[in-house]
C-alpha angles and dihedrals in degrees: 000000000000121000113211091197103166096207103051088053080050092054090044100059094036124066082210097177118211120223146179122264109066110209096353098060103091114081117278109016127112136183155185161170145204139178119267101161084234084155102031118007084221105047121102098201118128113257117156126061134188126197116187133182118213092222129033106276129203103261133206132167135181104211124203115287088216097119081221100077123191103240085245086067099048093056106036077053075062112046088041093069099085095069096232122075136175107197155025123212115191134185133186125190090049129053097188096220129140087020098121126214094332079063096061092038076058103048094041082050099058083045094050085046095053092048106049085045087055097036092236129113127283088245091049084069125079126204137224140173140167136179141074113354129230095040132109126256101253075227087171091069093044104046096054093053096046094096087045087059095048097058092050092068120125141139092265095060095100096099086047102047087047097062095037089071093047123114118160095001122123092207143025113263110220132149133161133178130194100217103203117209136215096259091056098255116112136205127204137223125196143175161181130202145177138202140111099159149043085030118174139145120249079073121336120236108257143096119247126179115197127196132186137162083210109131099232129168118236091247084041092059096030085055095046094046102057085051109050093041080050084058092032141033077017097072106047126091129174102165105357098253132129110206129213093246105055114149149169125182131180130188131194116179091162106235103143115105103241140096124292108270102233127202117278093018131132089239083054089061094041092063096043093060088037085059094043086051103048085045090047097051090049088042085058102053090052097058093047089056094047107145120284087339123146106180120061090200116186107210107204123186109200121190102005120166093247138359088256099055095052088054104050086054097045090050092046086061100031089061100028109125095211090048096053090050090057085051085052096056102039095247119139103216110167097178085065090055093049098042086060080047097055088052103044093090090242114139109247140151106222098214089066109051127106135189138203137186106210093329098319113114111231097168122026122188091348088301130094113278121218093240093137105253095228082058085054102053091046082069106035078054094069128097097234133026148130137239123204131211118203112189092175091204101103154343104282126102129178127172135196134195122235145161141207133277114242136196084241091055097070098038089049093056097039104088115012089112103054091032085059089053093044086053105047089040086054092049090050090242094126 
């Protein structure tokens, strides 16, 4: 059985070399955070970032595709439009959707803030927030620290800035690559992320900040953008839900001392794999944070008709409620996974399809297989694996990462909204 990842043929071309520093390891960019008590007056918890390039970068973003938008989105939509930006602002404990226009005077107002304390434009300035909907921004306790951020800026704020945008993360999400040319120069890329949960693909639910000293053109990084979140960030689901705050962002102020990547080229297409890689290690540790989660499951379709079709199947399982909580139990239940299969609107013929946990065939030909059951749980018991879909109709693959559905998951996500207002009504803020 032959595996078309596209990633692992990338790794293995490429000597990409992974380094300290997150988002701040590529030349010129600082960063910080401090602690406002946007969620809670009396927490110390760190929840507001700010990245920040030395020189103007060439800026892109890919913004939620929920019709119901947060107002940092709308007006980072806006500001992003000129193609250059200098700085991020981030927040955590407050998402600052479904806040009307006093949501878009806040989140203008935290823009306007970073950017007198850093002498750019406003529009030089992007916004982020993430955190409870329909509540509005504590912008009082935001707007007078902003200077006091900015101060704190320096090369070393990645680990800072990475646990200032979590929410319900356990952990801070970083990763960074040095990426050597043949000439013997070198660039960086670098991120942060956040998300743990509403994570879906189209795109998750998360917030991801990206940084190289690469020199890319607009259309370049344009080009290489769409096409690493599309490998990326695209292909990882925890619950099924799009939020209203999604958001990637990648900046590319060209420090690095090395030649101007041009279109076509085979440095192009190095940066566009070293992208890919940086977003797919990030989208990875979402997925293996993923609230209350405890399975990190890779769905592959092999051999689908078209690449539609194989991702429309991937996606089916990977989503599919009944199929999560036999990864949950450790139950390899393989009708479950074509049955998902059967539904997702890909073109199959059930008689030919074949699946595998981890290399072990469960279903051959549409039919049981006579894999022993007890060979099948050992795998399903582990904390990671990977089942595999072959469709054997075609050429196209997709694949898709997932996790299990947990008891504490539901609990966990039964009652933050009404325990935030029981809180802030206790504490006399509404």
């Amino acid at each position: 059985m032959q595996t078309t990842d596209m990633e692992t043929s990338a790794q293995a071309r490429v000597p990409f070399q992974p380094i300290e520093g997150g988002i701040t390891a590529p030349h010129g960019f600082r960063a910080a955070a401090i602690s406002c008590g946007i969620k809670n007056p009396e927490a110390t918890r760190l929840d507001l970032a700010l990245i920040v390039s030395d020189t103007p970068a060439i800026t892109d973003a890919v913004f939620t595709t929920n019709k119901v938008r947060a107002a940092c989105v709308r007006v980072s939509q806006q500001h992003v439009k000129a193609g250059e930006a200098r700085a991020i602002i981030a927040n955590s404990g407050n998402a600052n959707a479904c806040t009307g226009p006093q949501g878009i005077q806040d989140a203008k107002a935290m823009c306007k803030a970073a950017a007198e304390a850093l002498g750019v434009r406003m529009r030089d300035v992007l916004v982020c927030s993430t955190g409870i909907i329909g509540m509005n921004m504590p912008i009082q306790r935001i707007l007078p620290r902003v200077a006091e951020l900015a101060e704190k800026l320096n090369p070393e704020g990645n680990d800072d800035a990475a646990r200032a945008i979590m929410t319900s993360d356990t952990k801070p999400k970083s990763y960074a690559i040095e990426v050597p040319l043949p000439s013997g120069a070198s660039f960086r890329i670098g991120g942060i992320a956040k998300g743990a949960g509403m994570i879906c693909p189209n795109m998750a639910t998360m917030l991801s900040f990206i940084t190289t000293d690469a020199k890319v053109s607009k259309d370049e990084l344009r080009r290489a953008m769409r096409f690493a979140v599309d490998q990326s960030f695209n292909r990882i689901t925890i619950d099924g839900d799009t939020s209203t705050n999604d958001t990637v962002i990648v900046m590319s102020n060209g420090q690095a001392d090395a030649p101007a990547i041009k279109k076509g080229s085979p440095e192009a297409d190095l940066f566009r794999r070293a992208l890919q890689k940086v977003m797919m290690e990030l989208a990875k540790m979402i997925v293996s944070d993923g609230e209350r989660v405890t399975k990190f499951v890779e769905i592959r379709v092999l051999h689908a008709r078209t690449q539609a079709d194989a991702k429309k199947a991937a996606e089916a399982v990977a989503k599919s409620l009944l199929v999560k909580c036999s990864f949950h139990g450790s139950d390899p239940n393989w009708g479950r996974i074509i049955h998902a299969v059967g539904y997702s609107g890909a073109r199959i013929k059930e008689e030919l399809i074949d699946i595998y946990f981890n290399g072990l065939i469960a279903c051959s030909g549409g039919l049981t297989s006579k894999t022993p059951v007890t060979d099948l749980e050992k795998v399903v018991k582990e904390p990671r694996f990977t089942v595999t879909i072959d469709l054997n109709t075609g050429t196209a693959s997709h694949n898709v990462f997932t996790t299990d559905l947990s008891e504490a998951y539901v609990d966990f996500n039964s009652s933050e909204y009404s325990a935030a207002i029981h809180a802030k009504r206790q504490k006399g803020l509404t």
